[in-house]
C-alpha positions as CSV (number, residue, x, y, z in Angstrom):
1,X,-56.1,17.6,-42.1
2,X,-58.1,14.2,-41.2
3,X,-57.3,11.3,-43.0
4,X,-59.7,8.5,-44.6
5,X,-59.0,5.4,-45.2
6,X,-61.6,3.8,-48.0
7,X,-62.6,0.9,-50.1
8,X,-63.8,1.3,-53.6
9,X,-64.4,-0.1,-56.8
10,X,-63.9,1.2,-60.2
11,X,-65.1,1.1,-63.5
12,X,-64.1,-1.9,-64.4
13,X,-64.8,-3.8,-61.6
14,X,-61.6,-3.6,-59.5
15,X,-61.5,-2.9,-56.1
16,X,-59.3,0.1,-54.4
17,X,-58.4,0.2,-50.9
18,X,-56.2,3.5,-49.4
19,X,-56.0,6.3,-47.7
20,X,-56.7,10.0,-48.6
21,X,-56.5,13.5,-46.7
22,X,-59.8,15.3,-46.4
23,X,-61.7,18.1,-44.4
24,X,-64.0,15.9,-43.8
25,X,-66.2,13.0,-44.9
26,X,-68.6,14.4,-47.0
27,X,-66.1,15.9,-49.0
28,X,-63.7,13.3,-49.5
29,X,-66.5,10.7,-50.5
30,X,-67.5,13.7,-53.5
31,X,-64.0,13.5,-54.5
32,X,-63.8,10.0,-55.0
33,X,-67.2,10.0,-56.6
34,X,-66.1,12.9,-58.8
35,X,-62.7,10.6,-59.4
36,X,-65.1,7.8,-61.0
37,X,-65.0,5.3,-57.8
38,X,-67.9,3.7,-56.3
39,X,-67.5,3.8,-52.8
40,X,-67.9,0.6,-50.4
41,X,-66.6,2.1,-47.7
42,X,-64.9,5.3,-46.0
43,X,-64.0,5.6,-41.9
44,X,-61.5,8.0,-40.6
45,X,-58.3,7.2,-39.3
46,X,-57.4,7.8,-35.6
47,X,-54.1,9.2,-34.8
48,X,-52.8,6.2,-33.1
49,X,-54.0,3.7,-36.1
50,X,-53.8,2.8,-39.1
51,X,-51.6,3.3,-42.1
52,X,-51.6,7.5,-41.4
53,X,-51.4,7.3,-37.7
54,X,-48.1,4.9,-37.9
55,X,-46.9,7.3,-40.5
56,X,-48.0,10.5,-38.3
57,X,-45.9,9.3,-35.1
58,X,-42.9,7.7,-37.5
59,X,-39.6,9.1,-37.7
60,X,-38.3,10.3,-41.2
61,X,-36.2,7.7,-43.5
62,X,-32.1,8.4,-43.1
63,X,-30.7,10.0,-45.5
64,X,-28.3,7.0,-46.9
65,X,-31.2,5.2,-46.7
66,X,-33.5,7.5,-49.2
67,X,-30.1,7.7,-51.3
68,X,-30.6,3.6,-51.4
69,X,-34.1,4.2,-52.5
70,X,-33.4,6.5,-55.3
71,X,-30.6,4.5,-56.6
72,X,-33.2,2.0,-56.5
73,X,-35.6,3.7,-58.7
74,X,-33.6,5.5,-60.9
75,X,-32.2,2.0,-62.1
76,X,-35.9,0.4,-62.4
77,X,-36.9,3.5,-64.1
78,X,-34.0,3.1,-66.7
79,X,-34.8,-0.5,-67.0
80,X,-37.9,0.7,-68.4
81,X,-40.3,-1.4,-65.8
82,X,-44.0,-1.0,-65.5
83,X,-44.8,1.9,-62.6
84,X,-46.6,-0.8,-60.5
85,X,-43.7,-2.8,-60.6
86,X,-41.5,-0.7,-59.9
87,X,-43.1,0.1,-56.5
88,X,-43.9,-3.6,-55.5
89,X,-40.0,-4.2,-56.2
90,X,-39.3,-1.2,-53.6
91,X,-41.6,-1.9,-51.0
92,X,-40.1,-5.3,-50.6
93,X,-36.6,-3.8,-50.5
94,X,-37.2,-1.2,-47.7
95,X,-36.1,-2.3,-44.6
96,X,-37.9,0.2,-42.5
97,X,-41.4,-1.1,-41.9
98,X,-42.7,2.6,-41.5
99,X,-40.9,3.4,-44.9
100,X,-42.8,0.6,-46.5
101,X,-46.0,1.7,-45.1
102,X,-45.6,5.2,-46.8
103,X,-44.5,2.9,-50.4
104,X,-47.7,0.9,-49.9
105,X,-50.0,4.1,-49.5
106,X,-48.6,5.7,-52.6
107,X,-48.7,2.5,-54.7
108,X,-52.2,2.6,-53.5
109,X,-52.5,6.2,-55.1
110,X,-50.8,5.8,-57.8
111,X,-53.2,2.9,-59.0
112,X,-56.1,4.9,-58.1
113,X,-54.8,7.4,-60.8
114,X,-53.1,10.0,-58.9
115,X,-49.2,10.9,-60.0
116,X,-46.0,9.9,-58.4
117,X,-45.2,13.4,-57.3
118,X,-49.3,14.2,-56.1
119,X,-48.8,10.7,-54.0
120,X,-45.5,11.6,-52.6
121,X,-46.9,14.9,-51.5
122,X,-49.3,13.5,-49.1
123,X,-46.1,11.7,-46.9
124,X,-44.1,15.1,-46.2
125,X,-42.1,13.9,-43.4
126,X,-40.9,11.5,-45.9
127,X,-40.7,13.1,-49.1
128,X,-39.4,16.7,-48.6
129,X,-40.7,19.9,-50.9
130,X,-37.5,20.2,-53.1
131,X,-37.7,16.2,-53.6
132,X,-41.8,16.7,-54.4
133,X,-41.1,19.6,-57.1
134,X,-38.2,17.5,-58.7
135,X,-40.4,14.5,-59.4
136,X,-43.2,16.5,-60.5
137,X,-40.9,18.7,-63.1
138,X,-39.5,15.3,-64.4
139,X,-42.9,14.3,-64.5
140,X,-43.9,17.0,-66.2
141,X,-41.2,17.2,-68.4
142,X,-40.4,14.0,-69.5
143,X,-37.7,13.0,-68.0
144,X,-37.9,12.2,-65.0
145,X,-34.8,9.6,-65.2
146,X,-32.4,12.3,-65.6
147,X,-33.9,14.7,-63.2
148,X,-33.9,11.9,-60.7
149,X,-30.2,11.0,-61.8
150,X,-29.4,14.9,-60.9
151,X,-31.3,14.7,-57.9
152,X,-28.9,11.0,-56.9
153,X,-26.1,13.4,-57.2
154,X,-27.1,16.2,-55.1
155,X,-28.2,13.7,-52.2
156,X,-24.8,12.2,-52.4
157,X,-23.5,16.1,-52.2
158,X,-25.4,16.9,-49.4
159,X,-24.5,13.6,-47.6
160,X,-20.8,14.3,-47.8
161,X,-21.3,17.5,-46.4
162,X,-23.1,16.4,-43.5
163,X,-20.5,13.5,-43.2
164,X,-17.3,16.3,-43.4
165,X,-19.0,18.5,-40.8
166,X,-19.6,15.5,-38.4
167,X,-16.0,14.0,-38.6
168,X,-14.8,17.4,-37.8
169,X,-16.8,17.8,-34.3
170,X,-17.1,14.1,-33.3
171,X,-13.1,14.3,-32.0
172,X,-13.7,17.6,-30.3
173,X,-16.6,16.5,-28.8
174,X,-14.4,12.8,-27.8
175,X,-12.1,15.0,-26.3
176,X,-14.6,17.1,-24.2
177,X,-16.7,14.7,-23.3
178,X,-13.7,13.0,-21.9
179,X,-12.4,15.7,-19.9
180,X,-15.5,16.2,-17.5
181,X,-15.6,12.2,-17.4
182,X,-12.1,12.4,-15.9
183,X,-12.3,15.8,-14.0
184,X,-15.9,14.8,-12.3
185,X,-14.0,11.1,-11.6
186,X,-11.9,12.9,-9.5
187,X,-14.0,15.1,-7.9
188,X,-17.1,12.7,-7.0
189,X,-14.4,9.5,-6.5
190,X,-10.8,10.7,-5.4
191,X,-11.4,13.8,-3.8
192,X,-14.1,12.5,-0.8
193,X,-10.8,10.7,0.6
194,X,-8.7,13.5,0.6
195,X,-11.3,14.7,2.3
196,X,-11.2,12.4,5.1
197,X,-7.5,12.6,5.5
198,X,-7.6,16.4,5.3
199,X,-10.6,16.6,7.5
200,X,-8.9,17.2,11.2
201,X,-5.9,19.9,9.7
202,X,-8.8,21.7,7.5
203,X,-8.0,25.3,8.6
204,X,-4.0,24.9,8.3
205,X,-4.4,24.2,4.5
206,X,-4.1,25.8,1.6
207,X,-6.4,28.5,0.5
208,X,-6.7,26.7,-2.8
209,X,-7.2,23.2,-1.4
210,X,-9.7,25.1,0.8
211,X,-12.0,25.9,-1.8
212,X,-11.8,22.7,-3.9
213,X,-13.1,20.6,-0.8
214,X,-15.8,23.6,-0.5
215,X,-16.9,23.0,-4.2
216,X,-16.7,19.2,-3.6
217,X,-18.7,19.5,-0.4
218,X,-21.6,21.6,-2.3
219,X,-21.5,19.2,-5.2
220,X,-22.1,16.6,-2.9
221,X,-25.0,17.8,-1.3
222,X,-26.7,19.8,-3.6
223,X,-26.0,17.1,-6.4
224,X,-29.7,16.5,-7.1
225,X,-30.4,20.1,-7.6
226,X,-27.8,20.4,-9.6
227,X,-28.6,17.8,-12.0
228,X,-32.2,18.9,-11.9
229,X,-31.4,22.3,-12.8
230,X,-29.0,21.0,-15.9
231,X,-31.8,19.1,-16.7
232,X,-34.4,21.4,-17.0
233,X,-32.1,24.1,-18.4
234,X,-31.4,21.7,-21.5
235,X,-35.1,20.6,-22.0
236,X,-36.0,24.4,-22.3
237,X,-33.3,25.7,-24.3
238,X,-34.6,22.5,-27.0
239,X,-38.1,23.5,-26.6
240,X,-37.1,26.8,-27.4
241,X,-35.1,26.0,-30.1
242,X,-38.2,24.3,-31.2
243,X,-40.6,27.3,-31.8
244,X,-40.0,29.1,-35.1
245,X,-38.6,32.0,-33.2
246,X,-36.3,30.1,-31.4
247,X,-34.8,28.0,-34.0
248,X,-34.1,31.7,-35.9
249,X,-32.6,33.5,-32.7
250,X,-30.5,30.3,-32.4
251,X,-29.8,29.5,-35.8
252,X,-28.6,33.7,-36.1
253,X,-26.8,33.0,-33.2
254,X,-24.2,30.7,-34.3
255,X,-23.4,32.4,-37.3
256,X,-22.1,35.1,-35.0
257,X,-19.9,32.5,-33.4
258,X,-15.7,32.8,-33.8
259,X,-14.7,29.8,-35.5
260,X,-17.8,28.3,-35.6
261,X,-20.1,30.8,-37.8
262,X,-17.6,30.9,-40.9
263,X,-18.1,27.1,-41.1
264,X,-21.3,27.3,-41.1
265,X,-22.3,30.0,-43.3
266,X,-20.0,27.7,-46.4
267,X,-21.9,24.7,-45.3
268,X,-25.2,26.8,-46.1
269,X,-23.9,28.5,-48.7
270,X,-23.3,25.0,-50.3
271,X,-26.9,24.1,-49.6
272,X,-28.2,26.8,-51.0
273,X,-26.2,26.8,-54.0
274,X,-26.4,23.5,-55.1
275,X,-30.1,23.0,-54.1
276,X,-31.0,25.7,-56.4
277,X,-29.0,24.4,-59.4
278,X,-30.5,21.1,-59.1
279,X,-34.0,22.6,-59.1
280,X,-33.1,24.5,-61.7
281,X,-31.9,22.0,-63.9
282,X,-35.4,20.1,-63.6
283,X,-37.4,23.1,-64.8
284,X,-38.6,25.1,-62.5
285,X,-38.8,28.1,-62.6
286,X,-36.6,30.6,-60.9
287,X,-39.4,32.0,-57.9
288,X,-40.3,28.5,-57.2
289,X,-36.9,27.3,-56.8
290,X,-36.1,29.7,-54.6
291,X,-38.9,28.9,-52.4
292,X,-38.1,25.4,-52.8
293,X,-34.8,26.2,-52.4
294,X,-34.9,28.1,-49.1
295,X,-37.1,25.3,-47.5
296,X,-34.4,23.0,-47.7
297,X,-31.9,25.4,-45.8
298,X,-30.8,23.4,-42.3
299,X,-30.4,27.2,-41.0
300,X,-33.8,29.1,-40.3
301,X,-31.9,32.7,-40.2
302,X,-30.5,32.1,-43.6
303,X,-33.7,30.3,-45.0
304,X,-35.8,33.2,-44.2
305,X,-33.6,35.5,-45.8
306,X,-34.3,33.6,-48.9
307,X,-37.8,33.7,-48.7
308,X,-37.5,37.6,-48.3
309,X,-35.2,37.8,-51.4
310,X,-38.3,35.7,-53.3
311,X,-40.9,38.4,-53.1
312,X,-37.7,40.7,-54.2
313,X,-37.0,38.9,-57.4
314,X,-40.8,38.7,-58.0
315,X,-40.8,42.5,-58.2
316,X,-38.0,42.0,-60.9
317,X,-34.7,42.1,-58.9
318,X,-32.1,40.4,-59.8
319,X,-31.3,37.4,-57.9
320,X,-27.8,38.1,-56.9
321,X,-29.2,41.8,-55.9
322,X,-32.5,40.4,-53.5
323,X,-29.6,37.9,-51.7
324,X,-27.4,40.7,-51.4
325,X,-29.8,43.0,-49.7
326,X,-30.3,40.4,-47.4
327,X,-27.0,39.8,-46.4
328,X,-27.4,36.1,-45.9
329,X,-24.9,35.2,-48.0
330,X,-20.8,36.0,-48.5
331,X,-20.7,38.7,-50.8
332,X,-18.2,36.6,-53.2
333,X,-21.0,34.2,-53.8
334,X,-23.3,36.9,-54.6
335,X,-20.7,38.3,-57.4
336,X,-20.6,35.1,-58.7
337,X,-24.3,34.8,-58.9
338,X,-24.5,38.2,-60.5
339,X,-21.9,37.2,-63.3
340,X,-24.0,34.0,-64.1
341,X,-27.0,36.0,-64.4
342,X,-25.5,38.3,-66.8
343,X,-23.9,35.7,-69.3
344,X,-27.1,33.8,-68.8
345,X,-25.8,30.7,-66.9
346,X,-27.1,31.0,-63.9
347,X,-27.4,27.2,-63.1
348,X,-23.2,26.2,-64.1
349,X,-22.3,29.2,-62.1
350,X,-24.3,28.1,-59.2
351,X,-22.7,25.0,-59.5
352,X,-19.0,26.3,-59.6
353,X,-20.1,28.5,-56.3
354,X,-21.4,25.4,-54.3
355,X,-18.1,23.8,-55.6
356,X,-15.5,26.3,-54.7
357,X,-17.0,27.1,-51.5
358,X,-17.1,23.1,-50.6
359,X,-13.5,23.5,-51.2
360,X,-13.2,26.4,-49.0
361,X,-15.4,24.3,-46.0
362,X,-12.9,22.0,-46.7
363,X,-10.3,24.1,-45.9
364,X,-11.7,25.5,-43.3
365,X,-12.5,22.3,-41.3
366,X,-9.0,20.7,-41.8
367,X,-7.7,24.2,-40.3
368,X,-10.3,23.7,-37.4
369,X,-9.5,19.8,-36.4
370,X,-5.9,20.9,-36.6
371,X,-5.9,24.1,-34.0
372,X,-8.8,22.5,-32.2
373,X,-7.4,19.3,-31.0
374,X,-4.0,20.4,-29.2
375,X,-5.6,23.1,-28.1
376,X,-8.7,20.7,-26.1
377,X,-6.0,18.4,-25.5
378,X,-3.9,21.4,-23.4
379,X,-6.9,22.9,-21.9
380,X,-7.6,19.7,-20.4
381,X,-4.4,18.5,-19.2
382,X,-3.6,21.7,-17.4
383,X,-7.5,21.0,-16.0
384,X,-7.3,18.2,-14.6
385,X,-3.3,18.9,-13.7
386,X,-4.9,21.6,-11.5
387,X,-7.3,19.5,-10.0
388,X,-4.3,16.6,-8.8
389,X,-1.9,19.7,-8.3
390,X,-4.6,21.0,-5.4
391,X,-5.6,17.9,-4.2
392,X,-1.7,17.0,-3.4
393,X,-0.6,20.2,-2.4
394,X,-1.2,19.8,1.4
395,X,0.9,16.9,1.2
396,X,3.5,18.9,-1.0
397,X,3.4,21.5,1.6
398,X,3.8,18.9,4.5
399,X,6.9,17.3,3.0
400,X,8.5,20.9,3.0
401,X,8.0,21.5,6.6
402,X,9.8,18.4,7.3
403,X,12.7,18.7,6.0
């Protein structure tokens, strides 16, 4: 949808100056007439200008950094600090200039009357649905210090998760990465002078040896290719993964994986789980936090699943039952769903189920790290002990002619 940026006065004689999202220019000028302001003057935005089209092309706010941010305002909130204030004290504190765009716009809105949550809603590569519906329900309700508080301690959650799941594949990756470094050193480096020396006696050496300086030789001159070929191979697997359909067939994928798929069917399990007891806990009601819910799933296969179970518990299934049917979830958590929906505490049971499986990914990823590393570490030394082993087995062979 277009956005407008405008200039009006109100009422009492104050001027306005933001941005709104409109089909076109007619129709956002009636809403601001209909909103009480006198119009000065309206011009839409180009994508490559402007407040929108800096916030169109800027990439989303870190995750520690939004935790900052909420800190921030759950504190000046608490303090009891005028709304205005609050958001001129934030804006100065962001560090991002983007970020401090998007603060400026919804100040902007929020002195031209519209509410925290509405304003937020306009930035959504910013503020996320499930992070929109908590402010509003606090809004709504209240209380939005405590909802915020809630949602503090979910972001923390989630960032802990992310953090566990990263430590647990940066060392394997190390380890990997390291490998090739050391294998395509000696291939690209050492092996062109055993080449040279091995060059006039090629057809008395080993078979092995033989095939080595073959793969060297095509390396060598099909290089380019090669790299080409890897290239292009990675940029359409990601553009792939980047359609709605290929971010599903992927995201399915890896859930199949040995190893892999166990770890990350907890992770999401967690997400799920605790996602939907903090939306819970801010009012919502039950449909729309699963929707919320679902959108906040990093996997697509399990996120859809959701969103089929939604139009399930609509119809008056149970939630435990619509999950079930979908199979998107281990059946233990499902049980323990079910059992908080009978006793009618469905929100501490969700809780206790994203706990106990965070304890199980736990678990799992200690058990991983500590299989996984020997095991890369082996694989690798007998690699590249292979490699040397071929490269000096003329010479081997040579010394046990001689004597």
């Amino acid at each position: 949808m277009p956005t407008f940026q405008y200039k009006a006065a109100r009422p009492n004689g104050t001027t306005v100056e933001a941005t709104i999202d409109g089909s076109d220019e007619r129709a956002v000028r009636g809403q601001l007439e209909r909103d009480g302001l006198i119009v000065l003057s309206l011009r839409g935005e180009s994508k490559t200008s402007g407040i929108s089209g800096h916030l169109r092309w800027a990439r989303k706010v870190s995750l520690h950094e939004f935790l900052v941010f909420n800190q921030e305002l759950l504190a000046m909130l608490k303090a009891g600090l005028p709304v205005l204030q609050v958001w001129d004290l934030l804006i100065e504190r962001a560090e991002q200039p983007h970020f401090q765009e998007t603060l400026r716009a919804i100040r902007e809105n929020i002195r031209g009357g519209s509410a925290v949550s509405d304003a937020m809603s306009r930035h959504p590569k910013i503020f996320s649905d499930l992070y929109v519906a908590t402010i509003r329900a606090g809004e709504q309700s209240g209380s939005l210090s405590t909802v915020l508080q809630r949602y503090v301690q979910y972001l923390k959650l989630m960032i802990g998760l992310r953090q566990k799941v990263s430590k647990a594949l940066a060392y394997p990756a190390f380890l990997v990465i390291i490998g090739v470094a050391v294998v395509g050193f000696l291939l690209v480096y050492v092996m062109p002078t055993f080449v040279s020396v091995y060059g006039e006696s090629a057809q008395s050496l080993p078979v092995a040896t033989v095939v080595l300086l073959q793969i060297v030789d095509v390396l060598q001159a099909q290089f380019l290719p090669i790299a080409a070929g890897l290239v292009l191979l990675a940029v359409g697997l990601r553009s792939y993964r980047a359609t709605t359909e290929g971010r599903y067939a992927t995201d399915r994928w890896l859930l199949k994986l040995p190893g892999l798929g166990p770890i990350l069917l907890h992770h999401n399990t967690v997400q799920l789980t605790q996602t939907l007891a903090t939306v819970l806990a801010g009012g919502i009601p039950l449909v729309d936090a699963l929707q919320v819910a679902s959108g906040a799933m990093s996997n697509r296969f399990i996120a859809r699943g959701v969103m089929n179970a939604v139009a399930r518990v609509r119809e008056g299934t149970a939630v435990a039952a619509a999950l079930e049917q979908q199979g998107v979830l281990p059946k233990l958590a499902t049980a323990m769903v079910a059992v908080g929906e009978e006793t009618g505490a469905l929100e501490s049971m969700l809780k206790d189920v994203g706990e106990f499986y965070e304890s199980s990914l736990d678990l799992k990823l200690t058990q991983m790290t500590t299989w996984i590393e020997p095991a890369l570490l082996l694989v690798m030394g007998v690699l590249v002990g292979t490699v040397v082993v071929i490269m000096y087995l003329p010479i081997f062979q040579m010394a046990g002619t001689i004597q």
